[in-house]
mmJSON file of the N, C-alpha and C atoms, coordinates in Angstrom:
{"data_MODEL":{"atom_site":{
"group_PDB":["ATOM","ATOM","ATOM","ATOM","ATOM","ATOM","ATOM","ATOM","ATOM","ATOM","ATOM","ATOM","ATOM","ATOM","ATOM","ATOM","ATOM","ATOM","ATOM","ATOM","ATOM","ATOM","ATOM","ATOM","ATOM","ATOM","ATOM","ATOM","ATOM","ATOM","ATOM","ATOM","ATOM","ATOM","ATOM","ATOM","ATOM","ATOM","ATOM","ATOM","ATOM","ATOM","ATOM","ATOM","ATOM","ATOM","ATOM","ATOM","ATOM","ATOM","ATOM","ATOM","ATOM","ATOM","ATOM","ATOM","ATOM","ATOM","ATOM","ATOM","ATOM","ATOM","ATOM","ATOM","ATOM","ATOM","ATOM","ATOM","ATOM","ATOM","ATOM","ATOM","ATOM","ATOM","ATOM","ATOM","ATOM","ATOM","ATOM","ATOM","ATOM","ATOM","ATOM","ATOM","ATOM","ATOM","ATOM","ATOM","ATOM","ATOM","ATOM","ATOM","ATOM","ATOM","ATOM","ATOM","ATOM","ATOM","ATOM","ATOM","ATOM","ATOM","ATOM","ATOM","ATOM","ATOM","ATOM","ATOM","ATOM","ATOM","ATOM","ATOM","ATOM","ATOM","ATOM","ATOM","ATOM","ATOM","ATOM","ATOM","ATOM","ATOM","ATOM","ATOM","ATOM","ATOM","ATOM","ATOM","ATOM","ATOM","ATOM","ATOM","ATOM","ATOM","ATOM","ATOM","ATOM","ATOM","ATOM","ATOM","ATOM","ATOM","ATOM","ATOM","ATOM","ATOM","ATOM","ATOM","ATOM","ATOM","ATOM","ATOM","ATOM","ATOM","ATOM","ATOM","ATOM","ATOM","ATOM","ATOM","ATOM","ATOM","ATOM","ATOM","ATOM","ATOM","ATOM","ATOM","ATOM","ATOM","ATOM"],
"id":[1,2,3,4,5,6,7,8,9,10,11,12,13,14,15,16,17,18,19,20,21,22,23,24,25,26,27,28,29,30,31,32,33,34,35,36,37,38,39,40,41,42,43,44,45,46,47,48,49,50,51,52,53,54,55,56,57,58,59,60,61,62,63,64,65,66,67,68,69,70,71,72,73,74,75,76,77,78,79,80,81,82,83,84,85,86,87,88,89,90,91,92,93,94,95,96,97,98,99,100,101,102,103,104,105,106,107,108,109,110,111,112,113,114,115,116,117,118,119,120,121,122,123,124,125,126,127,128,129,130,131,132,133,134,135,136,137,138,139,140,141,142,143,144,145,146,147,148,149,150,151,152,153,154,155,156,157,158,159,160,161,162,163,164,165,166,167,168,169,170,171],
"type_symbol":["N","C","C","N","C","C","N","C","C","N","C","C","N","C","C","N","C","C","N","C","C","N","C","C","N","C","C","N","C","C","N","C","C","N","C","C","N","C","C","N","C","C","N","C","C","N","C","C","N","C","C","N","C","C","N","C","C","N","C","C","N","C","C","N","C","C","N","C","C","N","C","C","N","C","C","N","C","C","N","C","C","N","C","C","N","C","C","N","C","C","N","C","C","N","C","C","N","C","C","N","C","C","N","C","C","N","C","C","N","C","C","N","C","C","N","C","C","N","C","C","N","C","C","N","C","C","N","C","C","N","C","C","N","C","C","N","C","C","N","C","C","N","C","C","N","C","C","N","C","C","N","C","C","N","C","C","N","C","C","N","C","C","N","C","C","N","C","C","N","C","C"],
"label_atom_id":["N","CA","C","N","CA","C","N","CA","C","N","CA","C","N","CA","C","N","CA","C","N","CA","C","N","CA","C","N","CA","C","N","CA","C","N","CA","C","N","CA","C","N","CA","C","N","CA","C","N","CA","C","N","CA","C","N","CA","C","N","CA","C","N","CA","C","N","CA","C","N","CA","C","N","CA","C","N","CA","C","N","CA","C","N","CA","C","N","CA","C","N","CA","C","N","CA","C","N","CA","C","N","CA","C","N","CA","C","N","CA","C","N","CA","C","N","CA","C","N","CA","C","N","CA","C","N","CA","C","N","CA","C","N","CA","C","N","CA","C","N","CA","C","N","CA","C","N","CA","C","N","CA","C","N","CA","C","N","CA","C","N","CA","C","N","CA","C","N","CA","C","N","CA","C","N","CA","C","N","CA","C","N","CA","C","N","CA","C","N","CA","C","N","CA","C","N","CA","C"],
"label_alt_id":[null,null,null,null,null,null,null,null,null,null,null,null,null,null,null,null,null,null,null,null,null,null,null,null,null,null,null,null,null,null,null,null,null,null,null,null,null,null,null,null,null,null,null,null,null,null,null,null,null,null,null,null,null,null,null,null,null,null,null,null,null,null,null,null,null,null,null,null,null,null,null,null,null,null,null,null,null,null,null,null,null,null,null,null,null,null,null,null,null,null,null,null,null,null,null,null,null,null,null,null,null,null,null,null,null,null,null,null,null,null,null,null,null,null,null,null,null,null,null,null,null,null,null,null,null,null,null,null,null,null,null,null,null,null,null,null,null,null,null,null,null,null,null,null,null,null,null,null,null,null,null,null,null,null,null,null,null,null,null,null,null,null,null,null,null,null,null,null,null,null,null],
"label_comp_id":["UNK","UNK","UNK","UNK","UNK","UNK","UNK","UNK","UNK","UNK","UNK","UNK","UNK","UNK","UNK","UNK","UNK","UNK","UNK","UNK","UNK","UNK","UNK","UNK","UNK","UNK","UNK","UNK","UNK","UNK","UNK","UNK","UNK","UNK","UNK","UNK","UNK","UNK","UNK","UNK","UNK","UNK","UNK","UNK","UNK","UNK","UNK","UNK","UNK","UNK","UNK","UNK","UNK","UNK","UNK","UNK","UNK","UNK","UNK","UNK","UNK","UNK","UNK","UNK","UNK","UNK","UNK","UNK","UNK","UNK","UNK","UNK","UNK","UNK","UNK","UNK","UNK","UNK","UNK","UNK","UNK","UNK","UNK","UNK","UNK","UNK","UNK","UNK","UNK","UNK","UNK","UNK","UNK","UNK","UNK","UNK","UNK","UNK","UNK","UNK","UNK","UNK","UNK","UNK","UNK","UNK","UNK","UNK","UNK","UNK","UNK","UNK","UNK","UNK","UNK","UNK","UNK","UNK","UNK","UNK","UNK","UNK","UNK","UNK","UNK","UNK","UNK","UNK","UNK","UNK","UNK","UNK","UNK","UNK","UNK","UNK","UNK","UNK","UNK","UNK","UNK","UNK","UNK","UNK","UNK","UNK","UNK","UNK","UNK","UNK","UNK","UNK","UNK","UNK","UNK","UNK","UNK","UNK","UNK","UNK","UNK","UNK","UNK","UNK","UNK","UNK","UNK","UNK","UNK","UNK","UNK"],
"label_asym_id":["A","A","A","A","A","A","A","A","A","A","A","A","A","A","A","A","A","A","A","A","A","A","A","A","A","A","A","A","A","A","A","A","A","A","A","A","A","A","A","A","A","A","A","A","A","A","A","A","A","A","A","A","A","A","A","A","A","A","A","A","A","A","A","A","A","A","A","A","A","A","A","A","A","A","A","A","A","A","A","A","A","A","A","A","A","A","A","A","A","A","A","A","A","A","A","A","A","A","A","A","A","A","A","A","A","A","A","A","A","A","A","A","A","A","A","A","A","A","A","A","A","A","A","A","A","A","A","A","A","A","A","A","A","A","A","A","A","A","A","A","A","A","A","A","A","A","A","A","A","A","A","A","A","A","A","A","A","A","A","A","A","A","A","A","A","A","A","A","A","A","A"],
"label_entity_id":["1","1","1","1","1","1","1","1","1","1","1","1","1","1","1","1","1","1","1","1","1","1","1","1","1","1","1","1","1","1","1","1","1","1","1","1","1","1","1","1","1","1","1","1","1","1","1","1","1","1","1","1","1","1","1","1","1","1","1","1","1","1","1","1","1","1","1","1","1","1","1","1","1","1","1","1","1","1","1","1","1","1","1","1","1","1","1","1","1","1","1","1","1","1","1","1","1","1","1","1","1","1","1","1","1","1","1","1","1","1","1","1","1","1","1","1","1","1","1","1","1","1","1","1","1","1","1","1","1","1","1","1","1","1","1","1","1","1","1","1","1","1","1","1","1","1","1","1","1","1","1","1","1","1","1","1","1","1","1","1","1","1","1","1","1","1","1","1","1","1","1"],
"label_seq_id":[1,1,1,2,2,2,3,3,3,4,4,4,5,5,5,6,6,6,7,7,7,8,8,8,9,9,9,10,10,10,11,11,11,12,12,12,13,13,13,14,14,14,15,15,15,16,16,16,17,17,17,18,18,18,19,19,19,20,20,20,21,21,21,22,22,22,23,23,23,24,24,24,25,25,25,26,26,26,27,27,27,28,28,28,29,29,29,30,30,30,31,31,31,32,32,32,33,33,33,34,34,34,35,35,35,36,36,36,37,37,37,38,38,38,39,39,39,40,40,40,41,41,41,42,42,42,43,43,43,44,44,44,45,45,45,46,46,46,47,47,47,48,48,48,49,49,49,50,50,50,51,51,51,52,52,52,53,53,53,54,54,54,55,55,55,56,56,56,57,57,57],
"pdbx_PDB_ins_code":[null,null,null,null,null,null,null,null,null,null,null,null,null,null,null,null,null,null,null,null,null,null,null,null,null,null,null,null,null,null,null,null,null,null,null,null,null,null,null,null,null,null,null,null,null,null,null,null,null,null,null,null,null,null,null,null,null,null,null,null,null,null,null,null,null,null,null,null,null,null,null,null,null,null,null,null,null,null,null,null,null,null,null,null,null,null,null,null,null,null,null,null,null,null,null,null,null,null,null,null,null,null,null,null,null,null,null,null,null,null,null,null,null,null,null,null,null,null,null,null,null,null,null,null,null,null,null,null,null,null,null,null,null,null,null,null,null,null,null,null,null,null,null,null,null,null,null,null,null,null,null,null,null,null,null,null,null,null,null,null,null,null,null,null,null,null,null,null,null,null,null],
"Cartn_x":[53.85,54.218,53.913,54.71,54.302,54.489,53.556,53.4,54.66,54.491,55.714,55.771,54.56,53.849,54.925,55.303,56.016,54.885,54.202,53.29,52.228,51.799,51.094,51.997,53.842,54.483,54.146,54.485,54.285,53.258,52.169,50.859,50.918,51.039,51.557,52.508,53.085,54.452,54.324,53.792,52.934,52.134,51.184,49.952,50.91,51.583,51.998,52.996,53.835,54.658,53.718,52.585,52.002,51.018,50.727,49.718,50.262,51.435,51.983,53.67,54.243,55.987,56.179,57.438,57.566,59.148,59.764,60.558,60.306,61.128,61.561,61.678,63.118,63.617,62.702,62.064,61.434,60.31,59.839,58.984,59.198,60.364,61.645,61.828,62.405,62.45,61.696,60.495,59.225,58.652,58.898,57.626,58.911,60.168,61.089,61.596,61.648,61.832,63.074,64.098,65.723,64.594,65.196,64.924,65.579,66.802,67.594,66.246,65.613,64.888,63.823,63.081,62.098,62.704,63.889,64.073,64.209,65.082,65.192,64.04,63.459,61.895,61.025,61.317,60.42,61.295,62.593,63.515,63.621,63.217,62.78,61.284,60.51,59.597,59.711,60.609,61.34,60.752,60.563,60.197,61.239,61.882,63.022,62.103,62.754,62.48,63.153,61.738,61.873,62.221,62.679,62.844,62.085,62.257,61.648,59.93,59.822,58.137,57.823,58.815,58.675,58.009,57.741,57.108,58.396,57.558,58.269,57.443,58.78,57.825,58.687],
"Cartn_y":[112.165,113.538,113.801,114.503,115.062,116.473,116.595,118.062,118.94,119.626,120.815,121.843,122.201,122.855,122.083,122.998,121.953,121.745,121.927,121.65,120.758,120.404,119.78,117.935,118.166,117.488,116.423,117.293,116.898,115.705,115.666,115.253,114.442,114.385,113.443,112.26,112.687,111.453,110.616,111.742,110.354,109.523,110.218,109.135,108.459,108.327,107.443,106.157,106.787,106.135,105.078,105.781,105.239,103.796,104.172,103.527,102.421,102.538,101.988,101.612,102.346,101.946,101.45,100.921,100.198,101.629,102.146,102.997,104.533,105.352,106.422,105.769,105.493,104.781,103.898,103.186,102.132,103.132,104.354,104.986,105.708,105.994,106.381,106.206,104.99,103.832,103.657,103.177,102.879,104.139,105.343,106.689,107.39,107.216,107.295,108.911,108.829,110.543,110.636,111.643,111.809,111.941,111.085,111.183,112.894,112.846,114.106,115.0,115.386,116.223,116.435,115.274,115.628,115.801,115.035,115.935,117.262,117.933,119.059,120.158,119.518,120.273,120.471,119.161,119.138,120.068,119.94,120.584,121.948,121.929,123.821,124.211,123.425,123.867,123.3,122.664,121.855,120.4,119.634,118.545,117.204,116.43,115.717,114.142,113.165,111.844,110.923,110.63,109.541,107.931,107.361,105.913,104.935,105.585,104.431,104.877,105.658,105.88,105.972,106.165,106.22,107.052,108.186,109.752,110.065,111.993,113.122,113.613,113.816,114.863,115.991],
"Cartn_z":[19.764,20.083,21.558,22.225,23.814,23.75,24.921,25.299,24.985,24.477,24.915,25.919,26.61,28.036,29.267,29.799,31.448,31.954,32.227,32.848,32.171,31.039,30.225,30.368,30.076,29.625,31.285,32.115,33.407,33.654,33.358,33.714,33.035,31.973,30.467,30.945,31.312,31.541,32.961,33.609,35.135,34.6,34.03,33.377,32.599,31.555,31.031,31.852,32.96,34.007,34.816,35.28,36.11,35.321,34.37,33.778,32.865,32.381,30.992,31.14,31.551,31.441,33.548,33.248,34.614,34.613,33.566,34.201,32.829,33.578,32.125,31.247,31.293,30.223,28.762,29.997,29.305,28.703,29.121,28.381,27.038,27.281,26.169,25.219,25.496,24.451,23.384,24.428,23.554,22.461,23.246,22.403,21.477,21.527,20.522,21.428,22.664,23.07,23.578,23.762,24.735,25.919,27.402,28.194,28.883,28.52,28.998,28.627,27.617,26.906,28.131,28.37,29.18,31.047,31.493,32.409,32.564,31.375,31.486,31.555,30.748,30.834,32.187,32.837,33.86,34.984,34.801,35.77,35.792,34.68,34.764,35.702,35.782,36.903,38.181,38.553,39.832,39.922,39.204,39.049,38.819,39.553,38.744,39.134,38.419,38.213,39.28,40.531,41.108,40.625,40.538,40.0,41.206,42.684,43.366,43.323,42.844,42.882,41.181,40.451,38.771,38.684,39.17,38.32,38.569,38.396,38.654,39.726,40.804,42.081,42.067],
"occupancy":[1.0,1.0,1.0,1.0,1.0,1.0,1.0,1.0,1.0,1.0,1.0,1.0,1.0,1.0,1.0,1.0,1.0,1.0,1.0,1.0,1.0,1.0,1.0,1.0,1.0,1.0,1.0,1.0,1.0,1.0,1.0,1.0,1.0,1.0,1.0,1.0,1.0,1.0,1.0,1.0,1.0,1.0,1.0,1.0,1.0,1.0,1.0,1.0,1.0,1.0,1.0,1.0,1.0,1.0,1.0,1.0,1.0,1.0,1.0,1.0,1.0,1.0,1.0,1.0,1.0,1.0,1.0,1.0,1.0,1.0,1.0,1.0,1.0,1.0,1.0,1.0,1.0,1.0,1.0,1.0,1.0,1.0,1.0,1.0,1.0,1.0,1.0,1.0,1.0,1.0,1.0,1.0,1.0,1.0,1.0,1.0,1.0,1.0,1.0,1.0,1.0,1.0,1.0,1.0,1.0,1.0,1.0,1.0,1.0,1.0,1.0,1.0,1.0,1.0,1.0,1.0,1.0,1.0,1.0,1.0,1.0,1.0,1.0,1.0,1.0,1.0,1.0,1.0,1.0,1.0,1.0,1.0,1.0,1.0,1.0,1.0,1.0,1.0,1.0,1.0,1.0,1.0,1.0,1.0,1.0,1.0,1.0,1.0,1.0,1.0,1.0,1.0,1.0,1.0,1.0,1.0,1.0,1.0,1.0,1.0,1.0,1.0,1.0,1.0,1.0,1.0,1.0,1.0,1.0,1.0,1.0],
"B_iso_or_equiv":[0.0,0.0,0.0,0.0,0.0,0.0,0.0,0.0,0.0,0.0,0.0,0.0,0.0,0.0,0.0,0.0,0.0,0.0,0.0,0.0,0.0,0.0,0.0,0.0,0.0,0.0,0.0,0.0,0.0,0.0,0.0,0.0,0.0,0.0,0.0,0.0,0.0,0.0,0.0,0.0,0.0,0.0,0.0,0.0,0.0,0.0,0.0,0.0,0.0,0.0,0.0,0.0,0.0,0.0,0.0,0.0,0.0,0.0,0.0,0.0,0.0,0.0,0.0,0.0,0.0,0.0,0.0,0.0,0.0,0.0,0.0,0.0,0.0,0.0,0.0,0.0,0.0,0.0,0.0,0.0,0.0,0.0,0.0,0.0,0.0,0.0,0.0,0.0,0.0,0.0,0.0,0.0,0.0,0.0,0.0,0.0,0.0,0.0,0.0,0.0,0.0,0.0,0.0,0.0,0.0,0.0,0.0,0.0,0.0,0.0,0.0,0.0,0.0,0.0,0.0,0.0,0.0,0.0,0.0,0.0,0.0,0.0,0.0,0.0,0.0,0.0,0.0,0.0,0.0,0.0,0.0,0.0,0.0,0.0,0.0,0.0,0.0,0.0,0.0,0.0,0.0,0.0,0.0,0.0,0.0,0.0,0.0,0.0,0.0,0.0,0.0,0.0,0.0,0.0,0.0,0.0,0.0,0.0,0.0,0.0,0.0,0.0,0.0,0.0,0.0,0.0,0.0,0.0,0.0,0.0,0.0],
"pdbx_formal_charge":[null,null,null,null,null,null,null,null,null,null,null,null,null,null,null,null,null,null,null,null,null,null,null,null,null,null,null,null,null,null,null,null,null,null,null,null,null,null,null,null,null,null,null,null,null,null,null,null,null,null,null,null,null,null,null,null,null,null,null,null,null,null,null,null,null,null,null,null,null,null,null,null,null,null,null,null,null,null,null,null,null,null,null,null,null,null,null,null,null,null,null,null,null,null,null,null,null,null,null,null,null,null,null,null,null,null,null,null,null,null,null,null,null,null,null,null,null,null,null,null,null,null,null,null,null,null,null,null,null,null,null,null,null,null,null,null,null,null,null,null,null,null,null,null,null,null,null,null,null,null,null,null,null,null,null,null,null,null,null,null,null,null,null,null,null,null,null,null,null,null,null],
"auth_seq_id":[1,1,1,2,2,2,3,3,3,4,4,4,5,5,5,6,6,6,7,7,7,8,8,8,9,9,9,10,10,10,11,11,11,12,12,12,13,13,13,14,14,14,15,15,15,16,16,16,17,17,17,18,18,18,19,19,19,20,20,20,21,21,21,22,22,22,23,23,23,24,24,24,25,25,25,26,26,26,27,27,27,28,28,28,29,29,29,30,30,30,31,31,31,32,32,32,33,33,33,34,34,34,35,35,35,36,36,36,37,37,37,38,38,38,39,39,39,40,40,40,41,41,41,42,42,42,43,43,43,44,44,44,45,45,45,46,46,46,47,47,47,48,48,48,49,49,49,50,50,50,51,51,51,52,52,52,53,53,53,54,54,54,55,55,55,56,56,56,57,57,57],
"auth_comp_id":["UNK","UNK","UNK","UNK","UNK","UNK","UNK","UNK","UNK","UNK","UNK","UNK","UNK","UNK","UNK","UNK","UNK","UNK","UNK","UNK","UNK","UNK","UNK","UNK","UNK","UNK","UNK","UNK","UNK","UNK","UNK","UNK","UNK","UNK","UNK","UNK","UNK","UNK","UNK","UNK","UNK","UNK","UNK","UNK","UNK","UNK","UNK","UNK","UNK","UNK","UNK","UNK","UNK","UNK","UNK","UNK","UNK","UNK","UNK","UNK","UNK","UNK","UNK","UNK","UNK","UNK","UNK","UNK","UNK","UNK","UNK","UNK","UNK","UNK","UNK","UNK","UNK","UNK","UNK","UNK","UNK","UNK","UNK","UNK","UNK","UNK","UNK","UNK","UNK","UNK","UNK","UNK","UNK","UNK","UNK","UNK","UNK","UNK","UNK","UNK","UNK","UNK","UNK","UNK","UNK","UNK","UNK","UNK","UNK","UNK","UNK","UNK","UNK","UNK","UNK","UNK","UNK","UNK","UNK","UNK","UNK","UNK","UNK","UNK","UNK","UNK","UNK","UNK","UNK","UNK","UNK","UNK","UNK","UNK","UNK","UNK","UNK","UNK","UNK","UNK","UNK","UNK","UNK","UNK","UNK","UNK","UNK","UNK","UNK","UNK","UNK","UNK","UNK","UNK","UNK","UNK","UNK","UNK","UNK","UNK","UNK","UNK","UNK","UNK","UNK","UNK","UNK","UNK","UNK","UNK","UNK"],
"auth_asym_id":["A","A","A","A","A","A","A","A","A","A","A","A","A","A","A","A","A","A","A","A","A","A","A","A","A","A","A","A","A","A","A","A","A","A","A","A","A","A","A","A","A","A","A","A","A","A","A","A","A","A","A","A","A","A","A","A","A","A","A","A","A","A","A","A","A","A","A","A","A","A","A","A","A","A","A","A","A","A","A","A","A","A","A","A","A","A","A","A","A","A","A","A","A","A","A","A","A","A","A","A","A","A","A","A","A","A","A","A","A","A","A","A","A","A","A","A","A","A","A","A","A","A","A","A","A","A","A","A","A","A","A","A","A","A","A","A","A","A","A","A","A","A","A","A","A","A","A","A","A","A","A","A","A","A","A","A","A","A","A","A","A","A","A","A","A","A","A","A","A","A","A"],
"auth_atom_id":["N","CA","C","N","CA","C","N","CA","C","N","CA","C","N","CA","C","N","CA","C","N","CA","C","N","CA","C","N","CA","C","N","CA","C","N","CA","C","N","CA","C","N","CA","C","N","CA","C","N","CA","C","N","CA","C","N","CA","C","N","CA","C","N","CA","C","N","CA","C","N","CA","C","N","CA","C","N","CA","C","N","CA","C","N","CA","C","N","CA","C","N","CA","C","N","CA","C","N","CA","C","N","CA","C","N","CA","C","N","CA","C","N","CA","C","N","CA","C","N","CA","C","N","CA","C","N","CA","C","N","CA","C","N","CA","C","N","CA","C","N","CA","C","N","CA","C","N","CA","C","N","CA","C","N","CA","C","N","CA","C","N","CA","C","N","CA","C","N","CA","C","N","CA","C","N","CA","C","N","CA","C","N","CA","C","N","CA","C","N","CA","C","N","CA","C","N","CA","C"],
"pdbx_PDB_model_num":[1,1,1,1,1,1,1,1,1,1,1,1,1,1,1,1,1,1,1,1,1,1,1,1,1,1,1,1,1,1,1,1,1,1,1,1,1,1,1,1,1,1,1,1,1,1,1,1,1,1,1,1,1,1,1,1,1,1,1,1,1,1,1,1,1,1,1,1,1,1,1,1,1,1,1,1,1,1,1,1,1,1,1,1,1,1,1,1,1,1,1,1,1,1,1,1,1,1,1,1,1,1,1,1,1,1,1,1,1,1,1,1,1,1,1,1,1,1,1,1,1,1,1,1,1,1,1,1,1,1,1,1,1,1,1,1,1,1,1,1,1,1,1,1,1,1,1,1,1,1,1,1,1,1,1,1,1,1,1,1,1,1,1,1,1,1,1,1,1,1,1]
}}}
């Protein structure tokens, strides 16, 4: 399960990027989540998904 907080979801998915998956996707995949789902989420507090740094800035 992940955050449903933008801001909770946020913090959540670096730590997991940074620590554990080499992309989204691959984080995706793995935790069974729509990636669309969590951009959108994060894009509502202005956050979108770097690929060459693999967070969200």
């Amino acid at each position: 399960m992940i955050p449903r907080d933008p801001v909770m979801l946020l913090s959540f998915v670096n730590l997991k990027l940074r620590d554990y998956y080499s992309s989204l996707e691959a984080m995706c995949e793995d935790m069974d989540v729509n990636p669309d789902e969590i951009e959108k989420k994060l894009a509502a507090i202005d956050y979108r998904y770097d690929e060459e740094r693999n967070q969200f800035v």
